[in-house]
C-alpha positions in Angstrom: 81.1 127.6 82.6 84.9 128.6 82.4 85.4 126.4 86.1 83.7 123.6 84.5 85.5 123.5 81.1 88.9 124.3 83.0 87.8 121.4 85.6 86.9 118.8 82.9 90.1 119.5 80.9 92.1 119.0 83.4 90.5 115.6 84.8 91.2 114.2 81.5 94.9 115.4 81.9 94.6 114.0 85.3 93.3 110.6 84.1 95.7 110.1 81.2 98.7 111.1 83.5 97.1 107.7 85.5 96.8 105.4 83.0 100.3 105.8 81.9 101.5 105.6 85.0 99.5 102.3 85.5 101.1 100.8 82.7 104.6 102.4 83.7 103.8 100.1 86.7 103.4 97.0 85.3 106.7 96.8 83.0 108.7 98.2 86.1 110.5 94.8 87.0 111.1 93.8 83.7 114.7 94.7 83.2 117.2 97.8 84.7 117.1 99.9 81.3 113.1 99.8 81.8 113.6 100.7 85.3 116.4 103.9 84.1 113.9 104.8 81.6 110.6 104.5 84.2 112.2 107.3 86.6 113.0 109.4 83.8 109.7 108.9 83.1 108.5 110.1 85.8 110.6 113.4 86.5 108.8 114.2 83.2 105.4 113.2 84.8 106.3 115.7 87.9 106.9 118.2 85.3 103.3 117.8 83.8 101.7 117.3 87.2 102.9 120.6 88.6 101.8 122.0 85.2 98.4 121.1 85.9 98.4 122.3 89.8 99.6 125.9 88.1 96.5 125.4 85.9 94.2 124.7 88.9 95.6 127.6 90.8 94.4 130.0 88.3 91.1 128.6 88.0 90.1 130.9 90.5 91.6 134.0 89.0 89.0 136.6 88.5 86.2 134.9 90.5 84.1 136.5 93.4 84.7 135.4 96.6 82.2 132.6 96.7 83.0 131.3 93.0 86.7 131.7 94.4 86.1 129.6 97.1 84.8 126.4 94.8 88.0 126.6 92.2 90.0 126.4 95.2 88.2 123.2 96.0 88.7 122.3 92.7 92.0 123.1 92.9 93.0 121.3 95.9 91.2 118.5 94.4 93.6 118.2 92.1 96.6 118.9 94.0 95.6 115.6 96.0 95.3 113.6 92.8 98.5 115.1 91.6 100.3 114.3 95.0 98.6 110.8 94.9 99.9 110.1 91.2 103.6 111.2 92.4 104.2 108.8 95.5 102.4 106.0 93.5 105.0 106.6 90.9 108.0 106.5 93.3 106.7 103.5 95.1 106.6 102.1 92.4 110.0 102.6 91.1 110.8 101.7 94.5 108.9 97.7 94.4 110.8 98.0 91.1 114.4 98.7 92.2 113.8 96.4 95.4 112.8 93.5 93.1 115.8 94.1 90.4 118.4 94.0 93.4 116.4 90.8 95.1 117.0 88.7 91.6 120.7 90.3 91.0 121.7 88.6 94.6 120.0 85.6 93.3 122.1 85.6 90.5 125.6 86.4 92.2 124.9 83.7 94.6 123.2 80.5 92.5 125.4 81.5 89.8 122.4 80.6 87.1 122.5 81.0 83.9 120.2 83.6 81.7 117.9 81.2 81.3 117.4 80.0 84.3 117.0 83.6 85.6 114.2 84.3 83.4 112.3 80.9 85.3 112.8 82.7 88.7 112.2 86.0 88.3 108.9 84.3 86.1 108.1 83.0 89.2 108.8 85.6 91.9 105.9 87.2 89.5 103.7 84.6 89.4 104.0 84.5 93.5 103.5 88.3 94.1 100.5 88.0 91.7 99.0 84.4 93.3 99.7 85.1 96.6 100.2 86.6 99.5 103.8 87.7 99.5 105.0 90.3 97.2 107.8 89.6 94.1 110.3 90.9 96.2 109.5 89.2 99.0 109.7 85.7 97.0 113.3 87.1 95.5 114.1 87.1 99.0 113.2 83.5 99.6 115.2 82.3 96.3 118.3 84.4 97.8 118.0 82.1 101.0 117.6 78.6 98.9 120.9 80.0 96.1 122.5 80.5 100.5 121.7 76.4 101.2 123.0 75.5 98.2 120.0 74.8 95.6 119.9 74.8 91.8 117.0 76.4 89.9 114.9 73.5 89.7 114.9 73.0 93.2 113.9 76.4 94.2 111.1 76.4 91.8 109.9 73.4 93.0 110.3 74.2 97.1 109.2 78.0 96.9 105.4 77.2 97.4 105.8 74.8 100.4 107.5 77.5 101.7 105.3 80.6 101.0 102.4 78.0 102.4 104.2 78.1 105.4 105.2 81.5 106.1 101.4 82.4 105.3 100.1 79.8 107.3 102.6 80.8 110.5 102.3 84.7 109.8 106.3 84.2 109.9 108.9 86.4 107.8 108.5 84.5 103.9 112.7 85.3 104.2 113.6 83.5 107.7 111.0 80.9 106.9 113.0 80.2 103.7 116.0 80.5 105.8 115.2 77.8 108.2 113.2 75.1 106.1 116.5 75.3 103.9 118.8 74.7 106.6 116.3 71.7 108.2 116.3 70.0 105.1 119.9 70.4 104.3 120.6 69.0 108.0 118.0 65.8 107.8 119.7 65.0 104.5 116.0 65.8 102.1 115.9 67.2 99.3 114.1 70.1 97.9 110.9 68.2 96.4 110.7 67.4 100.5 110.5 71.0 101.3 106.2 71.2 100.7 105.8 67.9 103.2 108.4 69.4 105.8 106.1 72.5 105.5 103.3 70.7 106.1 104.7 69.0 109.4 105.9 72.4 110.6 102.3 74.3 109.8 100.4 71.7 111.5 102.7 71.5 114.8 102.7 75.3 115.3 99.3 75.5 115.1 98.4 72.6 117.5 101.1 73.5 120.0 102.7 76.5 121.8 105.7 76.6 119.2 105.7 78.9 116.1 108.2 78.4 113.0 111.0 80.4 114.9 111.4 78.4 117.4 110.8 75.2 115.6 113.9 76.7 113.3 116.2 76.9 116.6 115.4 73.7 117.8 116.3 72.2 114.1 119.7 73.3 115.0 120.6 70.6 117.6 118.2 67.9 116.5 118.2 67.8 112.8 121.8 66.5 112.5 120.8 63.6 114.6 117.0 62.9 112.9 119.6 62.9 109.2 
């Protein structure tokens, strides 16, 4: 009765230590002081964790060997759960950190205003959550359009012809950004062109032995003259 009581007390410890890092999780890439405050956050959750694992541990104290043998089951149990809980608290922190660095080049190279921050990093978000690419991943891709020159507006209007066709290719959502820029930059189009372009480029390396790379080099020494 003692295992069981121990057990369920700390499975509620263990769930309530996951729903606060769940919602930890969710407000990660909302600004760097959340971000400060989430890894101090979760120091504090390592503390409680390796509380509970001490818990667990004597569980077993005072048991014969074959009631022994289940607390340690228990116990390791929960030494998996607390383990799980901890690296899904640094990755996240991680995705966080990545993202918060992804939009700060943004910034440094488009030179946008507040405002206009707030529209891309809205949506990066809306991306990671819609499709296939992460937040940081579509960071990335607004890093290469701020590189060929474009104002917000334009990347918020290009990025989905562009995420269409790095999902469609299978290429890198980054170099495909990178070279649908450069191609429309070189043709003389404009961003609004960027979802047609995409389209052309999706359908040839699909019906022909080319892939977006290569299409990308080829741009090089062809697009000038096509502009």
């Amino acid at each position: 009765a003692d295992l069981v009581a121990s057990g369920d007390e700390l499975g509620d410890e263990a769930k309530q230590t996951a729903e606060a890092i769940d919602k930890l999780s969710s407000e990660l890439v909302d600004n760097k002081s959340k971000l400060a405050d989430a890894e101090s956050a979760a120091d504090k959750f390592d503390n409680s964790l390796e509380e509970m694992d001490d818990a667990a541990q004597k569980v077993s104290d005072g048991f014969t060997v074959f009631k022994a043998a289940l607390a340690d089951l228990v116990a390791d149990g929960i030494r998996a759960t607390i383990q799980g809980l901890k690296d899904f608290a640094r990755e996240a922190i991680e995705v966080g950190t990545a993202f918060e660095s992804s939009m700060s080049n943004v910034q440094a190279i488009s030179g946008a205003s507040a405002d206009q921050m707030q529209q891309l990093t809205d949506k990066a978000k809306e991306m990671g959550e819609s499709t296939v690419f992460s937040a940081s991943q579509s960071a990335d891709a607004f890093g290469y359009m701020a590189m060929a020159g474009w104002k917000t507006e334009e990347m918020l209007s290009g990025i989905e012809g562009v995420m269409n066709l790095a999902a469609a290719s299978g290429a890198d959502l980054a170099t495909t950004s990178d070279i649908v820029t450069d191609a429309l930059t070189a043709m003389g189009y404009q961003a609004k062109d960027a979802g047609r372009l995409a389209d052309v480029m999706a359908a040839a390396s699909s019906n022909s032995n080319t892939n977006v790379e290569m299409m990308g080099a080829t741009f090089k020494y062809v697009a000038p003259i096509i502009g």
